[in-house]
C-alpha positions in Angstrom: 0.0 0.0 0.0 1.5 3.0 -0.9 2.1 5.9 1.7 -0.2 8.5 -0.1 -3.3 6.6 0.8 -2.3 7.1 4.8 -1.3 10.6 4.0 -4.3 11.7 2.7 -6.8 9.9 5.2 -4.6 11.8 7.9 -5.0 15.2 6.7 -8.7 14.9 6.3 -9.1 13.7 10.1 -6.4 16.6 11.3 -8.3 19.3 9.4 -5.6 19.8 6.7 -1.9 20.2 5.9 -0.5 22.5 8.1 -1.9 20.9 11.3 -1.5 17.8 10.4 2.9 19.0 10.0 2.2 20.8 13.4 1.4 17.4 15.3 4.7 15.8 14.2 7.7 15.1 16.7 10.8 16.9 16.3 13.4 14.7 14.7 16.9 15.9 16.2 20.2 14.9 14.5 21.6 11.8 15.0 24.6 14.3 16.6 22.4 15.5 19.0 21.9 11.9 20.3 25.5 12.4 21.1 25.3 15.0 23.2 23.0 13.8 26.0 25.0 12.4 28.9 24.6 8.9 30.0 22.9 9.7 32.9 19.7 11.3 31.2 19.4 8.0 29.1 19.1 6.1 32.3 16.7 8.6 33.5 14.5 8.7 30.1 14.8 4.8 30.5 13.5 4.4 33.6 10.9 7.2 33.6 9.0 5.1 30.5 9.1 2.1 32.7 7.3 3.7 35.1 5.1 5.1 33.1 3.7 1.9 31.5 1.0 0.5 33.1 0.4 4.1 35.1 -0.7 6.9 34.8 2.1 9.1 33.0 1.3 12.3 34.3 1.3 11.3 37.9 4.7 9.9 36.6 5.7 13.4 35.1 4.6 15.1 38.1 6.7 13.2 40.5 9.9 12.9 38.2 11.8 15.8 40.0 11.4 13.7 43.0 12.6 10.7 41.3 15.4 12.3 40.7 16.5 13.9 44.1 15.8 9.9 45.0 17.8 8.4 43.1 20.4 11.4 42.9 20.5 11.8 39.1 20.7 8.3 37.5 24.7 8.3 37.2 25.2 4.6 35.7 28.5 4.4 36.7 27.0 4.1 40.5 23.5 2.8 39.8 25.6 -0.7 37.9 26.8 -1.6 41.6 24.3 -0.1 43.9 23.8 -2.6 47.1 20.5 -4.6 47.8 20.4 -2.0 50.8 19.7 0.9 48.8 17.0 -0.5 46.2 15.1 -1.3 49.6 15.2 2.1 51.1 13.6 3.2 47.7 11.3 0.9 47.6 9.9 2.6 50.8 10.8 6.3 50.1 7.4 8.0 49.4 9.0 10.6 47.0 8.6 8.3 44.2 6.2 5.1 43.1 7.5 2.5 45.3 7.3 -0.5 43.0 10.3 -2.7 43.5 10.2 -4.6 40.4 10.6 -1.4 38.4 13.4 0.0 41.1 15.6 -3.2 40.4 15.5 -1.9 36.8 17.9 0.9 37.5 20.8 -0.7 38.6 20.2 -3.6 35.2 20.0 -1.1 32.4 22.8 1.2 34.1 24.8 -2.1 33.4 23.9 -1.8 29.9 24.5 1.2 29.2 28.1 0.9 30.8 29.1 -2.1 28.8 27.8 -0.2 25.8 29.6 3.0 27.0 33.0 0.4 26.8 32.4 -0.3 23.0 31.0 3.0 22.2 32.5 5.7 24.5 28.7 6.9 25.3 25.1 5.8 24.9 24.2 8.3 22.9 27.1 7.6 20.2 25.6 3.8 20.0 22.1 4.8 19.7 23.7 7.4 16.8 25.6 4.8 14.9 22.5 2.2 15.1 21.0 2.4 11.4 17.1 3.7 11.5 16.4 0.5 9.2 17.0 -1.7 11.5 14.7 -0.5 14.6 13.9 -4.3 15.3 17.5 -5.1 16.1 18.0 -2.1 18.3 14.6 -3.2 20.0 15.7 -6.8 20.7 19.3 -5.8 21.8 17.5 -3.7 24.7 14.9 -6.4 25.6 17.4 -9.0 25.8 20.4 -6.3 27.5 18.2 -4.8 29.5 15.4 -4.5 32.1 11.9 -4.2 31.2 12.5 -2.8 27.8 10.1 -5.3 26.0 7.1 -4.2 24.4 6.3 -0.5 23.5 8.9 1.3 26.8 12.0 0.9 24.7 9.8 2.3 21.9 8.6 5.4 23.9 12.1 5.8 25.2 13.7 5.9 21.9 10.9 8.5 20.1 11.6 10.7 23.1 15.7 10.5 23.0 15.4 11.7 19.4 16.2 8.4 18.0 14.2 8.0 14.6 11.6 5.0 14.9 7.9 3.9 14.9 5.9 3.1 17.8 3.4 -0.1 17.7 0.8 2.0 19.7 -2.3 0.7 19.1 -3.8 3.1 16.2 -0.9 2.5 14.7 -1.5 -1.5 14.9 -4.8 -1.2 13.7 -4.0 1.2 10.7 -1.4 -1.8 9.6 -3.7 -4.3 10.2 -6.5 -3.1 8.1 -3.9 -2.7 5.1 -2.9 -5.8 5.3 0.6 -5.0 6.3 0.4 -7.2 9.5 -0.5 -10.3 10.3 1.0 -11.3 13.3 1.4 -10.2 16.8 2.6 -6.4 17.2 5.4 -7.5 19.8 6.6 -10.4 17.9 9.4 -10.1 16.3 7.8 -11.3 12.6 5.1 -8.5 13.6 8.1 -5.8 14.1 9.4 -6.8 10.7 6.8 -6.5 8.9 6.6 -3.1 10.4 9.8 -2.0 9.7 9.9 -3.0 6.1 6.5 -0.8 5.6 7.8 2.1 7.4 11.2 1.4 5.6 9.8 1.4 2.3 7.8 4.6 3.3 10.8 6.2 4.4 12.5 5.6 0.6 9.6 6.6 -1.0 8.6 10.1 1.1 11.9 10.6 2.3 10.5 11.6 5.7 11.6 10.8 9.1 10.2 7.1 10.3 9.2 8.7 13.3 7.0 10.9 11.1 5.9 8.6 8.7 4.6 6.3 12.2 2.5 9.4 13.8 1.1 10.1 10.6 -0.2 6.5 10.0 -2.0 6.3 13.6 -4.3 10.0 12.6 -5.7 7.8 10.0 -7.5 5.5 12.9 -10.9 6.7 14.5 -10.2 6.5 18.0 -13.0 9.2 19.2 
């Protein structure tokens, strides 16, 4: 199915052109990526794993306290952290005291250090990951990290900058109605299949995937 179909069902629901552009993400440059410190990806990682399954604004609304609690996410600490600390956070009340999602921190701060070892920084590794192959970088963080199945390491990467899709549910339905797929959205056949839509897309629009994947979920009816 060719992209013009989704564009134009998009605009019509959005009320035209120039709102439709004005819903879009920003899309930094892959430099950018570079820039951000370690310590904000750990942050960014662990505030979408707190967010699914919960409310995200009460999530939002508490993150400065998450923060003075777990005294700004620096992985090189967080990697080695006793068993001690993870239970006094479990019963601080400045942030959601869910244990499973605390023992997260200390997991994916050891991934990003062993990936800081290869790569120097997180940032440069999510920079030199090619956009095509959004599947791979999804099922190096599953299996790498804590947590980071289904759509959180999808969230986290739309909101680092990194340039991907997101298997939210409009989305799902808008490729299941095309035809485009047939199996589950979080296997890892249903991810390909997404990913050589959104890359085919992406050759014939030449916009960002990240676009391309917001665009495709106005064209779903979920009033």
């Amino acid at each position: 199915m060719e992209f013009s179909a989704f564009y134009q069902q998009a605009v019509a629901r959005k009320g035209g052109e120039p709102a439709l552009k004005s819903m879009l993400p920003a899309v930094p440059e892959k430099a950018r990526l570079m820039e951000v410190s370690d310590d904000r990806y750990l942050s960014l990682m662990t505030s979408c794993i707190f967010r699914a399954g919960f409310v995200w604004r009460v999530i939002d609304n508490k993150w400065p306290d998450f923060e003075a609690a777990f005294e700004g996410f620096v992985p090189a600490y967080w990697q080695q952290v006793p068993v001690e600390t993870l239970e006094q956070l479990a019963a601080d009340t400045r942030i959601v005291r869910n244990m499973q999602k605390i023992r997260t921190v200390p997991e994916n701060a050891r991934m990003i250090m062993d990936v800081v070892q290869g790569y120097g920084s997180f940032g440069r590794f999510l920079a030199e990951w090619p956009n095509e192959d959004q599947v791979g970088l999804l099922l190096y963080l599953k299996r790498n990290g804590a947590r980071l199945g289904g759509n959180s390491a999808q969230y986290f990467l739309r909101q680092a900058g990194w340039d991907g899709f997101i298997m939210s549910h409009d989305v799902v339905t808008a490729l299941t109605r095309a035809n485009i797929l047939d199996a589950s959205p979080s296997s890892k056949k249903g991810l390909a299949q997404a990913q050589q839509a959104f890359n085919q897309w992406h050759k014939e629009t030449g916009l960002p995937i990240s676009h391309l994947s917001k665009i495709v979920s106005f064209t779903v009816d979920n009033g």
